[in-house]
N, CA, C and O atoms as a Tripos MOL2 file, in Angstrom:
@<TRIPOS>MOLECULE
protein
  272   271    68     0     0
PROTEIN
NO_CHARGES

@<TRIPOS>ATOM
      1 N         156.8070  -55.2160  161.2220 N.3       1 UNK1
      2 CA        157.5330  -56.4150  160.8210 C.3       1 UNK1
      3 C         157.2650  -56.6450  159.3360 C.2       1 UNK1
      4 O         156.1320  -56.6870  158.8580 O.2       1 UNK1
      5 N         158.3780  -56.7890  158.6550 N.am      2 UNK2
      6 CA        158.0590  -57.0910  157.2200 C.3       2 UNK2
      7 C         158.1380  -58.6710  157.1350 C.2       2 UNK2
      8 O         159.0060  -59.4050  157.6060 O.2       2 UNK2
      9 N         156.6000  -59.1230  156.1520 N.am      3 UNK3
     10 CA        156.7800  -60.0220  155.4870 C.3       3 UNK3
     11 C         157.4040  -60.7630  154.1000 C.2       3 UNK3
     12 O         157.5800  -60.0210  153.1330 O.2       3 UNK3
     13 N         157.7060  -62.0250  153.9770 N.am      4 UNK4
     14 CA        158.0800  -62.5360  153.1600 C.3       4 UNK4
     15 C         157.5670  -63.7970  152.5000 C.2       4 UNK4
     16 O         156.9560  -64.6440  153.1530 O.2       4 UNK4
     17 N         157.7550  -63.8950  151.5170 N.am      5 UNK5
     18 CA        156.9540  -65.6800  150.8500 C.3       5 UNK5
     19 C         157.8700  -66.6470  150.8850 C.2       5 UNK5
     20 O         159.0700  -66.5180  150.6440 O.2       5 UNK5
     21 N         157.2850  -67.6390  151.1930 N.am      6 UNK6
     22 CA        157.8020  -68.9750  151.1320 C.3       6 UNK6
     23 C         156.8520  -69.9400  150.0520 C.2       6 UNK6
     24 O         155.6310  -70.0010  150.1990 O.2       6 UNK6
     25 N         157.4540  -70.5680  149.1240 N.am      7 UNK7
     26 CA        156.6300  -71.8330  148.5300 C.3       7 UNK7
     27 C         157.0490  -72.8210  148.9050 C.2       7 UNK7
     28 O         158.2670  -72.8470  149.0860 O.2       7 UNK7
     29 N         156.3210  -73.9630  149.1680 N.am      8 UNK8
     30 CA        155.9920  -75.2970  149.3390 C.3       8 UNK8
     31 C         155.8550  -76.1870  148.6550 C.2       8 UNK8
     32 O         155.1280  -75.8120  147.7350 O.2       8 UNK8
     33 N         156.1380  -77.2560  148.5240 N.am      9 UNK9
     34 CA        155.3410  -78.5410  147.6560 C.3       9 UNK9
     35 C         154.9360  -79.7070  148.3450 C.2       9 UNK9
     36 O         155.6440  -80.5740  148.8560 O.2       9 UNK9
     37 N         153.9360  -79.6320  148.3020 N.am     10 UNK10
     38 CA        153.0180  -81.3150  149.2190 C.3      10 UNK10
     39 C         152.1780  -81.8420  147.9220 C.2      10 UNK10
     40 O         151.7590  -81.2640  146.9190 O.2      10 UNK10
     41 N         152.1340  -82.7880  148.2410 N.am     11 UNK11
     42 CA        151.3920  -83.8960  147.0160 C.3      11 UNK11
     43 C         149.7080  -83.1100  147.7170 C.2      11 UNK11
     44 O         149.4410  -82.7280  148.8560 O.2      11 UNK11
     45 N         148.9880  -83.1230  146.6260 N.am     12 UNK12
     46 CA        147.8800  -82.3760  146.1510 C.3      12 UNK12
     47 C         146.8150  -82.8100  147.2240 C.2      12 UNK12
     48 O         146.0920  -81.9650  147.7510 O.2      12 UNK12
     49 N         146.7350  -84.1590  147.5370 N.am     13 UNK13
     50 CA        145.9000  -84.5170  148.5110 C.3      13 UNK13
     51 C         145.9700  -84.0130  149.7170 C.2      13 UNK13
     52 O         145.0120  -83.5790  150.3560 O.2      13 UNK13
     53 N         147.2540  -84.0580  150.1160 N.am     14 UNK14
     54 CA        147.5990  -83.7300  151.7370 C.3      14 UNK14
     55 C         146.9400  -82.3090  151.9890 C.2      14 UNK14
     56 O         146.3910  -82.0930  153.0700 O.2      14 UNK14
     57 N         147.0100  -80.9350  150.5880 N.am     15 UNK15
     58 CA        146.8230  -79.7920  151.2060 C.3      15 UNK15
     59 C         145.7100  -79.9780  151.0540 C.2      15 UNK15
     60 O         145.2390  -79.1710  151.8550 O.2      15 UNK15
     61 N         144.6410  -80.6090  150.4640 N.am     16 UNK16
     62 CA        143.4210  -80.8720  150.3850 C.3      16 UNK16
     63 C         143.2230  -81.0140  152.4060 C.2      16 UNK16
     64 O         142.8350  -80.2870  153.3210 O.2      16 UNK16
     65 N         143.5960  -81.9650  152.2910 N.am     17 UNK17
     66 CA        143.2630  -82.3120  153.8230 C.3      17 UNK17
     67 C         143.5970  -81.2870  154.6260 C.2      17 UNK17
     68 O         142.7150  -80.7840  155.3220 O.2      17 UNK17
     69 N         145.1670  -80.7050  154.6820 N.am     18 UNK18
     70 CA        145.5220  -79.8120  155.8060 C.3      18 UNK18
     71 C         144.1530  -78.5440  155.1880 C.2      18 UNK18
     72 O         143.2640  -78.1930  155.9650 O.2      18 UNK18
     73 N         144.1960  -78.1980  154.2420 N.am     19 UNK19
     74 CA        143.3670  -77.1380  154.4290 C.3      19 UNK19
     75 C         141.9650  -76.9410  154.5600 C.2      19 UNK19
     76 O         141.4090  -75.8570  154.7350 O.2      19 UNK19
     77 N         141.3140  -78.2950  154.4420 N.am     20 UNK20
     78 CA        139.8960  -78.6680  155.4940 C.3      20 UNK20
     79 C         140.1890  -78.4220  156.9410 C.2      20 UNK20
     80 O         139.4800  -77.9990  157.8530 O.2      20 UNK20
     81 N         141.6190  -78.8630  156.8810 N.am     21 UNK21
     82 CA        141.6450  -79.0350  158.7010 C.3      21 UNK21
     83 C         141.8210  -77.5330  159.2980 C.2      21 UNK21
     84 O         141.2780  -77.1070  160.3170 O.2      21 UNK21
     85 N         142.5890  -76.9180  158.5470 N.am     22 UNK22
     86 CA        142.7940  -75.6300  158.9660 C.3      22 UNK22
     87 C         141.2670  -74.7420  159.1540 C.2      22 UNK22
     88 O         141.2370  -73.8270  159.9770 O.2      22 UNK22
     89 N         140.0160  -75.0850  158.3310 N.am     23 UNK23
     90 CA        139.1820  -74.3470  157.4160 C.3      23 UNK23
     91 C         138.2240  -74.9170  158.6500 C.2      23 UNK23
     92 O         137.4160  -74.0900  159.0740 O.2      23 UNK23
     93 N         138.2150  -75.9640  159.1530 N.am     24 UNK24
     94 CA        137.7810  -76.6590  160.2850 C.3      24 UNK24
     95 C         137.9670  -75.9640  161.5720 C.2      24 UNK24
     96 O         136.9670  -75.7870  162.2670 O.2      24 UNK24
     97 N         139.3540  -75.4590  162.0650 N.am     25 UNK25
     98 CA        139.5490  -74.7170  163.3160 C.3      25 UNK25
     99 C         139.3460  -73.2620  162.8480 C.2      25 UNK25
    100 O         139.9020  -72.4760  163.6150 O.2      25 UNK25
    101 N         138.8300  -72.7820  162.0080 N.am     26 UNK26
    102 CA        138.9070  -71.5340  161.8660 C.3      26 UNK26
    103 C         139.9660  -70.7780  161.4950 C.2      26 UNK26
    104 O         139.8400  -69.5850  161.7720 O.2      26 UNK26
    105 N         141.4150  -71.2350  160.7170 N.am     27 UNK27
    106 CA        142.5370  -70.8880  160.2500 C.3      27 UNK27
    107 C         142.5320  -70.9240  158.9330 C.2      27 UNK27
    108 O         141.6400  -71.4810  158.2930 O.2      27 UNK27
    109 N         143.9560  -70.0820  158.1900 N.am     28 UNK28
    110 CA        144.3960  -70.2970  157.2040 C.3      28 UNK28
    111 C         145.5110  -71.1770  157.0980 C.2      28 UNK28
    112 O         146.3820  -71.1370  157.9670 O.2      28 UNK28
    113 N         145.5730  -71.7890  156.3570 N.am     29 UNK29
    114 CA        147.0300  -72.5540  156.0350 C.3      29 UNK29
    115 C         148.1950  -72.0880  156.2730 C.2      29 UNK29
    116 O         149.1300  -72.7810  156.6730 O.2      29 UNK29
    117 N         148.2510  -70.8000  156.0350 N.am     30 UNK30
    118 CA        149.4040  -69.7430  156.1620 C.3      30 UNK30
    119 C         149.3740  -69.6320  157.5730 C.2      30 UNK30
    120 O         150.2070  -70.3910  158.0690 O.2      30 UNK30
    121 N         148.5930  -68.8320  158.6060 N.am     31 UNK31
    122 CA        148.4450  -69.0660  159.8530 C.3      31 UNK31
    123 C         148.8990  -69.8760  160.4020 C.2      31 UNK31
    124 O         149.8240  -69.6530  161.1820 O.2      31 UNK31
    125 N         148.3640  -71.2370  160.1700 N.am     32 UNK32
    126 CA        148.9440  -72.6080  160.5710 C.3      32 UNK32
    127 C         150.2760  -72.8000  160.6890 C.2      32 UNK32
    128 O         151.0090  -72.9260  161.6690 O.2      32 UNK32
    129 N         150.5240  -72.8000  159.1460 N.am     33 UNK33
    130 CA        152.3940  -72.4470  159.0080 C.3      33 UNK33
    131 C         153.2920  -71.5510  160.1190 C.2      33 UNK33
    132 O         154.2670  -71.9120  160.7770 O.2      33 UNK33
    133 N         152.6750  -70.3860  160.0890 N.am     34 UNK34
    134 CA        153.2930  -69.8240  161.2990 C.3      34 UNK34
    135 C         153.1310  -69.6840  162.1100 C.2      34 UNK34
    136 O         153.7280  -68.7540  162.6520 O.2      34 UNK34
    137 N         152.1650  -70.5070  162.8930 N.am     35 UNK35
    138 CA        152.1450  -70.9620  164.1830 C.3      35 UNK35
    139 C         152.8610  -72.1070  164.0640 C.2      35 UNK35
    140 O         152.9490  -72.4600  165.2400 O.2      35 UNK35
    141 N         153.5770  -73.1270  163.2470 N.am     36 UNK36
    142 CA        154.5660  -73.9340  163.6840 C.3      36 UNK36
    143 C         155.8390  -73.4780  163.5780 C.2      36 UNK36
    144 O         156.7440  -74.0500  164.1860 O.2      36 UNK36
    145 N         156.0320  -72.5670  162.9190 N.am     37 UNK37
    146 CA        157.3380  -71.9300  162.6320 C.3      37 UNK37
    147 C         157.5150  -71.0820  164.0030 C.2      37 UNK37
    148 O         158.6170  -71.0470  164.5510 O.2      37 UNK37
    149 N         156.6220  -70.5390  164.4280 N.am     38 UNK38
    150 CA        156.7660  -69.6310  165.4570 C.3      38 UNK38
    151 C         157.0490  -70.7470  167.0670 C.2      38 UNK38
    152 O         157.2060  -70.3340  168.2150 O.2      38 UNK38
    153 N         157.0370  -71.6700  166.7600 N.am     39 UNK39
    154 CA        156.7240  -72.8780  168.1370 C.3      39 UNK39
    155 C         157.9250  -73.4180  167.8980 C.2      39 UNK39
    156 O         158.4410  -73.7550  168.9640 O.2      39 UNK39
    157 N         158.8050  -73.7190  166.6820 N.am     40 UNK40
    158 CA        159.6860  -74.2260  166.1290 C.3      40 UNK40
    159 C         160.9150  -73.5830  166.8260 C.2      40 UNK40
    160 O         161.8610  -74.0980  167.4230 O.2      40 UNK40
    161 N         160.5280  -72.0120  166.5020 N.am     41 UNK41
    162 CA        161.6570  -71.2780  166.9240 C.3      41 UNK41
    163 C         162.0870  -71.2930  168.3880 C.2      41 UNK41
    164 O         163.2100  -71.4190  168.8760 O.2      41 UNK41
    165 N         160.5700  -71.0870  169.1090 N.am     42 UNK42
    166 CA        160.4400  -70.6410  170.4860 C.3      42 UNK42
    167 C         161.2200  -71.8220  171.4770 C.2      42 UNK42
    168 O         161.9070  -71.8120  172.4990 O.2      42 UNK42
    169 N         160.8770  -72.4580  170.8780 N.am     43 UNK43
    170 CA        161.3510  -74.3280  171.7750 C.3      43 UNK43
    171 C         162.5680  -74.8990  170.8120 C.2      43 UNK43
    172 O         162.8640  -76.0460  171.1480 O.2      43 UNK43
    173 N         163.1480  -74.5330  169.9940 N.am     44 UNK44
    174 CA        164.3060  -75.3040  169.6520 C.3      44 UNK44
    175 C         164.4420  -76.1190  169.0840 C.2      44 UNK44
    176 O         165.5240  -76.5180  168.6520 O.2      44 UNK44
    177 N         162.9830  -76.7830  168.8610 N.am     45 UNK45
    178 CA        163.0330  -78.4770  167.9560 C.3      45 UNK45
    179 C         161.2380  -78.3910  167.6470 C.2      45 UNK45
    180 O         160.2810  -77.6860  167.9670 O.2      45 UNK45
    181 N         161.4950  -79.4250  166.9400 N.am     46 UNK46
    182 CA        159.9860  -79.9710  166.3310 C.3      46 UNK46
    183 C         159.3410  -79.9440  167.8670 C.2      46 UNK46
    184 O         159.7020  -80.3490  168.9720 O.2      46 UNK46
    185 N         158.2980  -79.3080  167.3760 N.am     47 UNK47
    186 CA        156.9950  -79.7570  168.7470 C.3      47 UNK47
    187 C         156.1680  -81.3560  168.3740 C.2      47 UNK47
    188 O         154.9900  -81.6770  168.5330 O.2      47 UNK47
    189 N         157.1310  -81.9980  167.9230 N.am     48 UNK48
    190 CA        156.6130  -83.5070  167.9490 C.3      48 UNK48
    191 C         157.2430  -84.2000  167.5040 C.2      48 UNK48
    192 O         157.8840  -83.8110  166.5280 O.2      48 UNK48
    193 N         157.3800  -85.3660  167.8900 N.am     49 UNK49
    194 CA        158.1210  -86.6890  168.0160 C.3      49 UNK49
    195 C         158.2150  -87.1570  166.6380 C.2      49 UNK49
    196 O         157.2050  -87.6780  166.1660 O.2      49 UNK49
    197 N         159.4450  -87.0410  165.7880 N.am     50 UNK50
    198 CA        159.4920  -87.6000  164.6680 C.3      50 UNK50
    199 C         160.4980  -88.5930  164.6950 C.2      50 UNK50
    200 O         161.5850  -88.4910  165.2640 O.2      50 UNK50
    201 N         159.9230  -89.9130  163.8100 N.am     51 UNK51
    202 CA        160.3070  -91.1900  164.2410 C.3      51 UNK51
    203 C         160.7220  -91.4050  162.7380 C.2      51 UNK51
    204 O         160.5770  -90.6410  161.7830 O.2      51 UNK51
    205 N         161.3200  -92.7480  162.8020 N.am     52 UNK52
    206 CA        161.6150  -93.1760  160.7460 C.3      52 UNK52
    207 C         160.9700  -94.2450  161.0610 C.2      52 UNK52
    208 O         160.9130  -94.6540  162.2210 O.2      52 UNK52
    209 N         160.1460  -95.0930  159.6000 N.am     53 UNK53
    210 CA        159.3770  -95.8880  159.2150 C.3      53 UNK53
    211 C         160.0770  -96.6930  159.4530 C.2      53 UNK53
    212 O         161.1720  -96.5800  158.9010 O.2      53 UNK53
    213 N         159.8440  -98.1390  160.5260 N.am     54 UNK54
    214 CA        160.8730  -99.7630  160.9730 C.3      54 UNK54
    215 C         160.8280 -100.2740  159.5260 C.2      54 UNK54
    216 O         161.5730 -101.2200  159.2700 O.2      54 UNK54
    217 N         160.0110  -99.7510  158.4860 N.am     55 UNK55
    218 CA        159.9710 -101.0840  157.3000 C.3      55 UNK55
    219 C         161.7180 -100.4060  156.8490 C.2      55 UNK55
    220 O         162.4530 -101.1380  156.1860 O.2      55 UNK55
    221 N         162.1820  -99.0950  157.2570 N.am     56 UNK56
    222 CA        163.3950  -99.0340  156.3090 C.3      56 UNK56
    223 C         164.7470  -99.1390  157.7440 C.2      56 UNK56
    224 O         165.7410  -98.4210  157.6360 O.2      56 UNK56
    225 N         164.6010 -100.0500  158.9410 N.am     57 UNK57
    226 CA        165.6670 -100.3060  159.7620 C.3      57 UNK57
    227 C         166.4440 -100.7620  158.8980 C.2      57 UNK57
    228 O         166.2250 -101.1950  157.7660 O.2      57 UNK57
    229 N         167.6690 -100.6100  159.6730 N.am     58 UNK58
    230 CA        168.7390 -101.9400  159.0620 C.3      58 UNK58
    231 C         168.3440 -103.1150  159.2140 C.2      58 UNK58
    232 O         168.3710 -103.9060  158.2720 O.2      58 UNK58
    233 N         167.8210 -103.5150  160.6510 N.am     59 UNK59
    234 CA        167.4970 -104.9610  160.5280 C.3      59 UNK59
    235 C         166.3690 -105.3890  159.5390 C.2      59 UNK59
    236 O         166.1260 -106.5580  159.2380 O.2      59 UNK59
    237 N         165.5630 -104.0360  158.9670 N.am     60 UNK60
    238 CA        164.6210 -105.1930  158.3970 C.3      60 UNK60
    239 C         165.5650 -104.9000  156.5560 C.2      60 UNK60
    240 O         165.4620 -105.8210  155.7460 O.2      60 UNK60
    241 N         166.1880 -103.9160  156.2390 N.am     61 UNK61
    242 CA        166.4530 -103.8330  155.1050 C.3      61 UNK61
    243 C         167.5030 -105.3580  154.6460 C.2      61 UNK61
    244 O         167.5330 -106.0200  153.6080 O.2      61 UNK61
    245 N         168.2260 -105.4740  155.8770 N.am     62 UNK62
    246 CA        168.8640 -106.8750  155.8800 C.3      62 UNK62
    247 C         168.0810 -108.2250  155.8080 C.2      62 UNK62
    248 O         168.4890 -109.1360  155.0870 O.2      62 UNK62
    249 N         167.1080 -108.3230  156.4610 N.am     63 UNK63
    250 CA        166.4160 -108.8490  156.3130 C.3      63 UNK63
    251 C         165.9430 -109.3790  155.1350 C.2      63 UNK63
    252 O         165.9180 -110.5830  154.8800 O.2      63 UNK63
    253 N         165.5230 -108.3870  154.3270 N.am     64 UNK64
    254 CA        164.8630 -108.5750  152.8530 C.3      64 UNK64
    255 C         165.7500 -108.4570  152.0180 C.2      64 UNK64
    256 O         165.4460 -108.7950  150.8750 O.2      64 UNK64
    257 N         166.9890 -108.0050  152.2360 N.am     65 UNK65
    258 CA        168.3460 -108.7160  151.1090 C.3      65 UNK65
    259 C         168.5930 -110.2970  151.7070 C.2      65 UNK65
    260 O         168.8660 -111.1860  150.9020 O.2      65 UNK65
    261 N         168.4900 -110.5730  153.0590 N.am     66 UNK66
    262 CA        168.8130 -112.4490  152.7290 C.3      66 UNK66
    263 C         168.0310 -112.9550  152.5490 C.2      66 UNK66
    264 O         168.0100 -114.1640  152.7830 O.2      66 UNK66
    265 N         166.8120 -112.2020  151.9610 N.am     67 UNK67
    266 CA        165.3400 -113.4170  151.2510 C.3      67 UNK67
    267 C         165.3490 -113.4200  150.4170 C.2      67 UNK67
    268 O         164.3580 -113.9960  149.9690 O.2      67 UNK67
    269 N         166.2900 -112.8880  149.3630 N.am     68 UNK68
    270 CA        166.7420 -112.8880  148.2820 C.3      68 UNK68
    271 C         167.0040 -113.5480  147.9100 C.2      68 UNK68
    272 O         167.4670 -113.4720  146.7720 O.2      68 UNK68
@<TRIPOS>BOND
     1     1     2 1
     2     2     3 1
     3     3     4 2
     4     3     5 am
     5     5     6 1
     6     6     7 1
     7     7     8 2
     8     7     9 am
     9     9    10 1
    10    10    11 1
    11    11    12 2
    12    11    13 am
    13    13    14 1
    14    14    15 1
    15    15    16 2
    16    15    17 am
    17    17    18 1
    18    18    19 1
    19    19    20 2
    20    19    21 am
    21    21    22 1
    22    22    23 1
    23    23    24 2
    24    23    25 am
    25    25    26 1
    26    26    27 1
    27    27    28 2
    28    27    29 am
    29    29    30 1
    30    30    31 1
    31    31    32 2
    32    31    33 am
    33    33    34 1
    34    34    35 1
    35    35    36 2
    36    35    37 am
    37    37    38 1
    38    38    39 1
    39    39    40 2
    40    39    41 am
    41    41    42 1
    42    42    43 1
    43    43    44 2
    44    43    45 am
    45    45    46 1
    46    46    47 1
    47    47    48 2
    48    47    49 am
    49    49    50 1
    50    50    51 1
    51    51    52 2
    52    51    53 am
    53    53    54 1
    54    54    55 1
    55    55    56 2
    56    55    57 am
    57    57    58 1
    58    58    59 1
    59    59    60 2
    60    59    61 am
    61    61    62 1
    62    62    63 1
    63    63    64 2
    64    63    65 am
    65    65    66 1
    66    66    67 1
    67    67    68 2
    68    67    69 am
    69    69    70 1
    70    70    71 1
    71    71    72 2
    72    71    73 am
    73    73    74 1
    74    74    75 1
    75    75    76 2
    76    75    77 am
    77    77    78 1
    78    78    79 1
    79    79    80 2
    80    79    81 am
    81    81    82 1
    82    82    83 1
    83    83    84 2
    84    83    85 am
    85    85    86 1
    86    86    87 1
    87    87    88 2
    88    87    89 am
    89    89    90 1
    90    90    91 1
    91    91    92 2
    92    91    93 am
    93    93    94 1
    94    94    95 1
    95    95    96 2
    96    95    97 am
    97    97    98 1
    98    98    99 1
    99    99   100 2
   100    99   101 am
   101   101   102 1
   102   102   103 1
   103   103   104 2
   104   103   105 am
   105   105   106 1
   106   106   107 1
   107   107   108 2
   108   107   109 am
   109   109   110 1
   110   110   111 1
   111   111   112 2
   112   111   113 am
   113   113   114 1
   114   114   115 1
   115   115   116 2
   116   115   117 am
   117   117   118 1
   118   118   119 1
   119   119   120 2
   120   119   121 am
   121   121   122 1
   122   122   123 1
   123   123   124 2
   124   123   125 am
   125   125   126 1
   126   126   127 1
   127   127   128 2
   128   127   129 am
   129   129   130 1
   130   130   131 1
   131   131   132 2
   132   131   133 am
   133   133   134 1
   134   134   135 1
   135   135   136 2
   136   135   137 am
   137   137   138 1
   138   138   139 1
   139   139   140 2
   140   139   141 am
   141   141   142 1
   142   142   143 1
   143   143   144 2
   144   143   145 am
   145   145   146 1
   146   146   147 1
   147   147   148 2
   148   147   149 am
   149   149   150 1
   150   150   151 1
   151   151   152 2
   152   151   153 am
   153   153   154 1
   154   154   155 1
   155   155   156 2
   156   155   157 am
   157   157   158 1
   158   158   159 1
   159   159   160 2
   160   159   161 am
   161   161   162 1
   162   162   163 1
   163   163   164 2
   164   163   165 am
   165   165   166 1
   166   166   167 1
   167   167   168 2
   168   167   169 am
   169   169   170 1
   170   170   171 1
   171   171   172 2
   172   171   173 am
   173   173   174 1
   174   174   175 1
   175   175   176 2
   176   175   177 am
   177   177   178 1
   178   178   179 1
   179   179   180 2
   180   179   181 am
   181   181   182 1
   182   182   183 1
   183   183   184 2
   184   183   185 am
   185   185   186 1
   186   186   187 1
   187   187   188 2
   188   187   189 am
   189   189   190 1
   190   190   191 1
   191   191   192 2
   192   191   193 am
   193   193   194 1
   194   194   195 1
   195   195   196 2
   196   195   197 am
   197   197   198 1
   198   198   199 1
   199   199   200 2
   200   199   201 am
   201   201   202 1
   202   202   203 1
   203   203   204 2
   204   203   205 am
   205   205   206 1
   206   206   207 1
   207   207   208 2
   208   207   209 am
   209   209   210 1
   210   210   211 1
   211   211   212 2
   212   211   213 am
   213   213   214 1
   214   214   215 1
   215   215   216 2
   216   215   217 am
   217   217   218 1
   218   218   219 1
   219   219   220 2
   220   219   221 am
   221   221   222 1
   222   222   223 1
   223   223   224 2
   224   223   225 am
   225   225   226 1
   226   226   227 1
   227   227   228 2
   228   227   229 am
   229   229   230 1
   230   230   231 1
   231   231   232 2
   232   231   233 am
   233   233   234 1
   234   234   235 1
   235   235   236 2
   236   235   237 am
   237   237   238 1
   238   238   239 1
   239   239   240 2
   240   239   241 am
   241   241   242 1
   242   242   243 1
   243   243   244 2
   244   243   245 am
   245   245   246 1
   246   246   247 1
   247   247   248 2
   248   247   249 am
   249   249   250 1
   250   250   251 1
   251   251   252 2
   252   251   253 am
   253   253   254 1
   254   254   255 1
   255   255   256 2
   256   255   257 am
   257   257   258 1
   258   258   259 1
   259   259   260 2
   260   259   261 am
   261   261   262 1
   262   262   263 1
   263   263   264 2
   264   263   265 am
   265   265   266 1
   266   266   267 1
   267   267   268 2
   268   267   269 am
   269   269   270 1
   270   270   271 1
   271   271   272 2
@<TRIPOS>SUBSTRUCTURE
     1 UNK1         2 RESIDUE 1 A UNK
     2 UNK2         6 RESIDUE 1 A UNK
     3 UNK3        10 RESIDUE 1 A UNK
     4 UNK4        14 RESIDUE 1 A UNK
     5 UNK5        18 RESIDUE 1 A UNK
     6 UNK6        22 RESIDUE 1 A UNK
     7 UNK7        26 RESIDUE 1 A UNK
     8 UNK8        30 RESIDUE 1 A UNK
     9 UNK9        34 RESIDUE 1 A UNK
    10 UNK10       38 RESIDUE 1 A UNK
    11 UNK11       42 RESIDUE 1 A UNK
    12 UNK12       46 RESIDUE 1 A UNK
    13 UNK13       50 RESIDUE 1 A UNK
    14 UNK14       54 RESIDUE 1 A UNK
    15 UNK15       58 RESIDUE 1 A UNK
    16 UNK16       62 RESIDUE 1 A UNK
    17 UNK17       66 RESIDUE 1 A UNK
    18 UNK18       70 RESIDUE 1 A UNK
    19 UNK19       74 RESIDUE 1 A UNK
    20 UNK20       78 RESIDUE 1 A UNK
    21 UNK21       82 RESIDUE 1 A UNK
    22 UNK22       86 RESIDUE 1 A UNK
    23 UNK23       90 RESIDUE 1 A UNK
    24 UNK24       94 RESIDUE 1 A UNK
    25 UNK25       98 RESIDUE 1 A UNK
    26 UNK26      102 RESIDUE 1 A UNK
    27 UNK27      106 RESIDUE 1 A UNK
    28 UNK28      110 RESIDUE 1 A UNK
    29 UNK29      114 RESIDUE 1 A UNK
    30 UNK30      118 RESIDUE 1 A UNK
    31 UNK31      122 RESIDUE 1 A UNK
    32 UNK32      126 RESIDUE 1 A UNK
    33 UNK33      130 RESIDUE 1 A UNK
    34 UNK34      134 RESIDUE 1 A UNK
    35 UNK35      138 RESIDUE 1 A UNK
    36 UNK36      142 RESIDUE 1 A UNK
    37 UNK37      146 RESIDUE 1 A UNK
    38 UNK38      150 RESIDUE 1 A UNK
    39 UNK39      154 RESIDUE 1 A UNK
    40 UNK40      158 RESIDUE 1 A UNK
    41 UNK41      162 RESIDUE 1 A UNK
    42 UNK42      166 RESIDUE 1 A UNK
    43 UNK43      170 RESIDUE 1 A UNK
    44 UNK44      174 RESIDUE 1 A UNK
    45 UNK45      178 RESIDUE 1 A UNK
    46 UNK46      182 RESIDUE 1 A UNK
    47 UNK47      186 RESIDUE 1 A UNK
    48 UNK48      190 RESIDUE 1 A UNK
    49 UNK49      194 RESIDUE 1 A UNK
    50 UNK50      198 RESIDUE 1 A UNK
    51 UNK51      202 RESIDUE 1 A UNK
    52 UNK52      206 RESIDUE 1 A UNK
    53 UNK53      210 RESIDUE 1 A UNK
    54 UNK54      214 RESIDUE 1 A UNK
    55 UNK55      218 RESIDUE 1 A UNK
    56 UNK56      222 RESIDUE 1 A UNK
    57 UNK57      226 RESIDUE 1 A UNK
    58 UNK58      230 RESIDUE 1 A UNK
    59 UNK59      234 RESIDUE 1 A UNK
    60 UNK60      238 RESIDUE 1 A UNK
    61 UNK61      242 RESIDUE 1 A UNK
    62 UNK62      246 RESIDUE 1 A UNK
    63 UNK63      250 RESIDUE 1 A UNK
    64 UNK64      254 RESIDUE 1 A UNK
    65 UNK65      258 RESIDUE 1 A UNK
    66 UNK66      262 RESIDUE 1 A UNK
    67 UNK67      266 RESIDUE 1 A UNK
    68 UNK68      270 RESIDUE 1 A UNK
């Protein structure tokens, strides 16, 4: 199987963290990566529940335009 590169950009802290966490289970970052890419594929969708932040609903964005 031939490989290929991918670059990324995460704000500096986060890979700080993911890559303690990785460095923590005994992984590489890269590893990591493709074990979600590989789970991604296998199942069809995110292997987790992604939601949007209520501070940006309509009801609350309306909200804070009639407190205006």
């Amino acid at each position: 199987m031939s490989q290929t590169n991918i670059n990324i950009r995460m704000d500096e802290e986060l890979k700080k963290q993911f890559d303690k966490f990785c460095s923590d289970v005994g992984i590489t970052m890269t590893s990591a990566i493709c074990i979600f890419a590989k789970k991604v594929v296998k199942e069809q969708k995110i292997p987790f529940e992604i939601t949007a932040d209520p501070f940006y609903s309509t009801a609350n964005i309306k909200g804070l335009e009639e407190s205006n």
